[in-house]
Every structure is written in C-alpha cells, then in structure tokens.
C-alpha positions as CSV (number, residue, x, y, z in Angstrom):
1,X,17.2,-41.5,-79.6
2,X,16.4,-38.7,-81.9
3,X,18.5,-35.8,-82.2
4,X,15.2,-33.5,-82.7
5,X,12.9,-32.8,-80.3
6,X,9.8,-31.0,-80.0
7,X,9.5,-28.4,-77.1
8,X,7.4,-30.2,-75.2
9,X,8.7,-31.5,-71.8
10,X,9.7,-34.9,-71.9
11,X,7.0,-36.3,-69.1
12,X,4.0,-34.5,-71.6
13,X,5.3,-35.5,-74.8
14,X,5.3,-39.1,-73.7
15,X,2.0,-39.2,-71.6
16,X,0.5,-41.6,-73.8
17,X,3.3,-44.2,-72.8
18,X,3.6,-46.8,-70.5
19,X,5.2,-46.3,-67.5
20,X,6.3,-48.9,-63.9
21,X,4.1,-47.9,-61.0
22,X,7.1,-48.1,-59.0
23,X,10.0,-45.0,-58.7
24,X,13.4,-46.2,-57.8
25,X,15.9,-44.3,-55.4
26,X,19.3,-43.9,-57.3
27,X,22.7,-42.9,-56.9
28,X,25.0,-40.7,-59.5
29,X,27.7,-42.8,-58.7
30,X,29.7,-42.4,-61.9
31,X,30.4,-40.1,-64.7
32,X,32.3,-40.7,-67.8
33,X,33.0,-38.2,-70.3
34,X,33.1,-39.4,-73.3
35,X,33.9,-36.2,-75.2
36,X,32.4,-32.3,-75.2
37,X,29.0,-33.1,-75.8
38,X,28.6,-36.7,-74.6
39,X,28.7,-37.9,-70.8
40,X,28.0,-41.8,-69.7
41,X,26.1,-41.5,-65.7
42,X,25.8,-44.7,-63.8
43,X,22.9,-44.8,-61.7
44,X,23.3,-46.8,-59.0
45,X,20.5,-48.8,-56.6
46,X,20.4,-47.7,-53.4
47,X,19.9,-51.1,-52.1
48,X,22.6,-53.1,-53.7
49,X,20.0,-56.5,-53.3
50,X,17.3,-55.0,-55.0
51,X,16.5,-55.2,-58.8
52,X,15.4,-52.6,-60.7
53,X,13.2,-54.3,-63.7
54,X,13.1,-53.1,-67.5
55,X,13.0,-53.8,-71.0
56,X,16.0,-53.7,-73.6
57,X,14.7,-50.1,-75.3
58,X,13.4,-48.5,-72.8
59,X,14.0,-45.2,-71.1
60,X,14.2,-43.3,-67.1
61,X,11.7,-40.8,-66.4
62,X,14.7,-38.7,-64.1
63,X,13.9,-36.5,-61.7
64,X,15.9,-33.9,-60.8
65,X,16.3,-31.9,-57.5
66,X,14.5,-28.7,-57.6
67,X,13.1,-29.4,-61.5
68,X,9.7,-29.5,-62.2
69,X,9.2,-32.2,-65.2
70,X,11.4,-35.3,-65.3
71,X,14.0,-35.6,-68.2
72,X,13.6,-38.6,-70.0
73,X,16.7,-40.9,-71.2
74,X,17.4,-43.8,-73.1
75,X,18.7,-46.7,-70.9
76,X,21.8,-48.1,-72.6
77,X,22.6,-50.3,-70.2
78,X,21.7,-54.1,-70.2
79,X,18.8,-55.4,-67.9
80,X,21.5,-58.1,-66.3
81,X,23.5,-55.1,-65.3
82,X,20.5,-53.5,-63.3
83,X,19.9,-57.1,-61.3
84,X,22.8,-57.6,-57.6
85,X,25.9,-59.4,-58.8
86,X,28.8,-60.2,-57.0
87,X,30.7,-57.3,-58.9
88,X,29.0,-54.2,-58.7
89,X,25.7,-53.0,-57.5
90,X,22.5,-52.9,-60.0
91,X,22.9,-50.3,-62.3
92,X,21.6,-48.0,-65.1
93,X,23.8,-46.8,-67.4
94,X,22.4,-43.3,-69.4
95,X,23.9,-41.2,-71.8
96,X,23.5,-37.4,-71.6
97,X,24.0,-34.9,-74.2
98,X,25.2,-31.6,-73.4
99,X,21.7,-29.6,-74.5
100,X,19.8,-26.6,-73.2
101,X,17.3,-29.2,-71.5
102,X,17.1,-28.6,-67.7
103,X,17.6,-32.1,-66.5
104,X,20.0,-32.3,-69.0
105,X,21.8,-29.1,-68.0
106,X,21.8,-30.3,-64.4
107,X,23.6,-33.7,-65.5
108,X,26.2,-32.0,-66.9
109,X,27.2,-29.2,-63.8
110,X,30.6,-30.1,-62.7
111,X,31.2,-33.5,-61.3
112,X,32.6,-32.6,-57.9
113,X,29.0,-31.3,-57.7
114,X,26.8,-33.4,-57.9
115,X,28.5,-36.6,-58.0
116,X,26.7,-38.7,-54.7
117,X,23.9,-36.9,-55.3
118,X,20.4,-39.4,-54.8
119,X,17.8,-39.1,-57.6
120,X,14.5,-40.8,-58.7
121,X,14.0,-42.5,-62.0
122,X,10.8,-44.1,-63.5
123,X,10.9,-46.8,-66.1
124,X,8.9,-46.4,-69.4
125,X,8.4,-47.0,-72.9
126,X,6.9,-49.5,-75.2
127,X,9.2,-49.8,-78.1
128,X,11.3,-52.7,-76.6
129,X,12.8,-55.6,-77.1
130,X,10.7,-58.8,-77.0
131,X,7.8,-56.9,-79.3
132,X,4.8,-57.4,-76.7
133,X,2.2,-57.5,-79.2
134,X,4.2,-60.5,-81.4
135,X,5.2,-64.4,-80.3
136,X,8.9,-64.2,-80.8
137,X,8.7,-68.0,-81.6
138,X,7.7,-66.6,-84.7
139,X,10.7,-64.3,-85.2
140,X,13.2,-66.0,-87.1
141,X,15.0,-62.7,-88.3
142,X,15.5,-59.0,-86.4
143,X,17.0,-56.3,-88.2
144,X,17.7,-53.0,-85.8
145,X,18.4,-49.7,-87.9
146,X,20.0,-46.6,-86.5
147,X,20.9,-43.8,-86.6
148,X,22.8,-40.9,-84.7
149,X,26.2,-39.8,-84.4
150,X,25.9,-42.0,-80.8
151,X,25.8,-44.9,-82.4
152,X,29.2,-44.5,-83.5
153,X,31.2,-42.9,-80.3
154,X,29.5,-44.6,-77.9
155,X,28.4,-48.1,-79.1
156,X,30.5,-49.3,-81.9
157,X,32.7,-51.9,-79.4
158,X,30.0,-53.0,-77.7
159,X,28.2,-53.8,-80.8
160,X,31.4,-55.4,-81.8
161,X,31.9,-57.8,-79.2
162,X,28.2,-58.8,-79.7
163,X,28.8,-59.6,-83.0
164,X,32.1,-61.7,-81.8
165,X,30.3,-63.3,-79.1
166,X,26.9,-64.4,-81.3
167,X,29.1,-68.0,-82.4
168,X,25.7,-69.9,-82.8
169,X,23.7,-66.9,-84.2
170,X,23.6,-65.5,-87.2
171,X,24.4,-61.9,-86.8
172,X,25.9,-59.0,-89.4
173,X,27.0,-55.8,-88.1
174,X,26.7,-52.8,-91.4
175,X,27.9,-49.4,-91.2
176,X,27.6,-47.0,-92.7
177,X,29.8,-43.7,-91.9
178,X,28.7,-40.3,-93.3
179,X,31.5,-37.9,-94.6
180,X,33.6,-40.1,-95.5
181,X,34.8,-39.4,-98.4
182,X,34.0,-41.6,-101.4
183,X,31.4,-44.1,-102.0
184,X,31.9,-47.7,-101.1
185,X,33.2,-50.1,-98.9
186,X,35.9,-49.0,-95.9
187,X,39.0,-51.2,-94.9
188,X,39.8,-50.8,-91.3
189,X,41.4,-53.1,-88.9
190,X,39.6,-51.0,-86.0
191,X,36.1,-51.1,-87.5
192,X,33.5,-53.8,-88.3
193,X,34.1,-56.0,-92.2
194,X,30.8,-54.4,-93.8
195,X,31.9,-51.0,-93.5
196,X,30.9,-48.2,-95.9
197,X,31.2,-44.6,-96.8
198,X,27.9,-43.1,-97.3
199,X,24.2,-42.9,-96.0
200,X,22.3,-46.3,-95.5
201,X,20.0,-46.7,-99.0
202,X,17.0,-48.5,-99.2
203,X,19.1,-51.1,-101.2
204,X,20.9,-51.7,-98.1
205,X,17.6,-52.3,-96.4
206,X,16.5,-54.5,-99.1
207,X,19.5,-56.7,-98.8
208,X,19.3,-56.5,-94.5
209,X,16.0,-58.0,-94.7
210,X,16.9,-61.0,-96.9
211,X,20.6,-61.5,-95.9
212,X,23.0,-61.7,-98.8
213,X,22.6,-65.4,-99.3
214,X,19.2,-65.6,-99.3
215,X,18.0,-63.2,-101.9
216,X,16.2,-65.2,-104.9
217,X,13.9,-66.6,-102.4
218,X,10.4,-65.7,-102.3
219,X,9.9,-62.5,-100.1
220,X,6.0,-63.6,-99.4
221,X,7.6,-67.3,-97.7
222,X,11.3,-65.8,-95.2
223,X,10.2,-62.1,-94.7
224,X,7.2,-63.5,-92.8
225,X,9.4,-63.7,-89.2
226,X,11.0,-60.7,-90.0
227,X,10.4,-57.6,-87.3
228,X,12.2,-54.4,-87.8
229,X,13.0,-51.4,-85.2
230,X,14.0,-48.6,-86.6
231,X,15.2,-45.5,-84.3
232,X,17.3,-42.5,-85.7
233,X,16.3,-38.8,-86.8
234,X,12.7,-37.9,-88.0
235,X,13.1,-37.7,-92.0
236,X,15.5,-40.9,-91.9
237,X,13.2,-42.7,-89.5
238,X,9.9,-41.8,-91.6
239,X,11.6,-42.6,-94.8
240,X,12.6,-45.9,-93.3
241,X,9.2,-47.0,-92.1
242,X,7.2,-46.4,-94.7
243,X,9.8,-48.2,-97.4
244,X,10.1,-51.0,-95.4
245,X,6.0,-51.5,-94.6
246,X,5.3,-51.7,-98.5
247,X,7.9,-54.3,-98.9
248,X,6.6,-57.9,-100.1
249,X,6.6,-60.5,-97.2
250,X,6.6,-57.3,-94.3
251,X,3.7,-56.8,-92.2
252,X,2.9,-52.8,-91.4
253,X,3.4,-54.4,-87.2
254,X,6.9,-56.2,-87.9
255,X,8.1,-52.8,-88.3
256,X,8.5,-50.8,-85.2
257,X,9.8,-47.1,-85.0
258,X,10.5,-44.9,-81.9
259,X,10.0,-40.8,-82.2
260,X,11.2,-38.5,-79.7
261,X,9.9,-35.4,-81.2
C-alpha cells in the first residue's frame, strides 16, 4: 500500500474497481500493536462455518459505525486463513496505520473500546494474485517489488519462512534497507542472505528478472513468462513500471502496479 494518498475517500477513489456483491458481518476480535504507528486487527467471521472468499492482493472496503465512506485496507492475511479450520475461526488479518483518516482514527481508539465491536467489510480490488487477464501456465517466473517501511516491521518473518518453506521452488528473497549506512551487501544472522544497504536500482531489477544464473541468455526467449507486480510509493512505483515495460522480453501487461493515491 502506498504511503501517499490523495484526499479523496477511499470508496470514490476506487469506484472504478471491482468489488464482491456480498458484505460480510465481522468481529474486531484482536488487536496487536506492533509499534506507535502500526496496529495488526483480526477480523473475525461471525459464523465460524462460513468462508469469506478473496484474492491474495486484495483489500476490505470497512465500514465503520457512525462513518459515512468505508476505509479501505490491504488484506494481509492468507485466503486459507479466512476459510473454518479446526483452530481458529475464518479470519482477516489488516494492518492500520495510525493516520488522520476516520476509519482509521476509529481503529486506533483504545482497545478496551472497541474491542467486540461487529463491523462490515466488502472485498475488492483487481491487482491480485493469479493475474486474471494472463494463463498462469504460461508464468514460469514472478518477481514482486515493494516498497514501504511495512514491508520491513511487519512482514520480513513471514517472508522468511516462505522462503524456507519453497524446497521445490525457486525462490530469492532481496532487501534492500534504506539508511543504512554504507553501500553494499549486509551480514546478519537475523535477516535474509541477499541483504543490502541502499535503495533498490534498476540493476537490481535487471538482475531479479533474469536470476543470477541466467543472465547471458536471450531476454526475447526466458523474460517471455515473466509477470511483475510492483506496489510501493508513487515516484518509486512509476519509475519502476515504466523501466521494467521497455525492458527486452517484458510485455507492457506482465507488469502490474497498484496506486493508492
């Protein structure tokens, strides 16, 4: 999710997105604070039997008691985790930041207050994960870019364990820390192998889309399955896009983007 936003409410600036039919009862049944900014809400179903249906990248139209517009927030839970289980109800997992944005500004009143409380949520979006308009028997290679201080806090284990977990996959987790200090590559028994000081560069693009062992082949022949999402803050995000779509092998609809503002 971006970190700038236009001033438009959430529910107009996305009008032109696809939303479910359907809106699901929920429960604030959890908050996690993360630090002074961030919070993690579980959303609970009502019925603990009944599924609530979306797509890896999506977000929740919320609505909030007494608020006009819906807030809108990235899922960043996994769809398995929103289906019943013998361990937990279906749940959505959101994460809030602390912001002058009403339904944001509500989420973050004081737990004893409106922990319980029952909600609405509305799936929506269309930068997800399968790409609708593209077979994914003709992916052979993803590369996800982002960018945000979230990324960091929130996700970096969880992106770790992915990484452990992929045994018959070929998966590479890069990061890339700004502030740092000096340029060049970070040794750190806490944080992933590829692990530098600095921004990302579009060398480290070129060398994401190719993989380090496969860069003397023809572009034109292995960056034909390649698909790219790229999510972060406007002036990375439009940099991004625009390198990457001129690049030999990419088509301008392998590379997806996702603006909030």
């Amino acid at each position: 999710m971006a970190t700038v936003r236009s001033s438009l409410p959430h529910e107009d600036r996305t009008a032109a997105e696809p939303r479910e039919n359907r809106i699901e009862s929920v429960i604030l049944s959890q908050i996690r604070q993360i630090n002074d900014d961030i919070r993690l809400l579980r959303l609970s179903a009502v019925d603990p039997n009944h599924s609530i249906a979306f797509s890896p990248g999506q977000w929740l139209d919320t609505y909030i008691p007494g608020i006009p517009k819906a807030g809108g927030f990235t899922i960043t839970s996994t769809p398995r985790e929103a289906r019943p289980s013998t361990h937990s109800a279906p749940y959505l997992e959101l994460a809030i930041q602390k912001s002058r944005n009403p339904p944001a500004q509500w989420l973050w009143q004081p737990e004893q207050d409106i922990l319980g409380s029952r909600l609405a949520v509305r799936v929506g979006g269309s930068f997800i994960w399968p790409p609708p308009q593209l077979e994914t028997s003709r992916i052979n290679r993803l590369v996800l870019i982002a960018g945000g201080v979230g990324i960091k806090i929130l996700f970096l284990p969880r992106l770790m364990d992915l990484v452990a977990a992929a045994e018959s996959v070929d998966v590479t987790l890069n990061l890339f820390l700004t502030g740092s200090g000096d340029a060049g590559r970070i040794e750190h028994g806490k944080l992933p192998n590829h692990t530098f000081a600095g921004r990302v560069q579009h060398a480290d693009l070129l060398s994401a889309l190719d993989g380090y062992s496969r860069q003397h082949h023809d572009p034109n022949t292995h960056r034909a399955g390649t698909v790219c999402y790229v999510c972060g803050p406007p002036q990375m995000t439009d940099d991004f896009v625009e390198f990457l779509s001129q690049q030999r092998g990419i088509r301008r609809e392998h590379v997806l983007c996702e603006k909030w503002w």
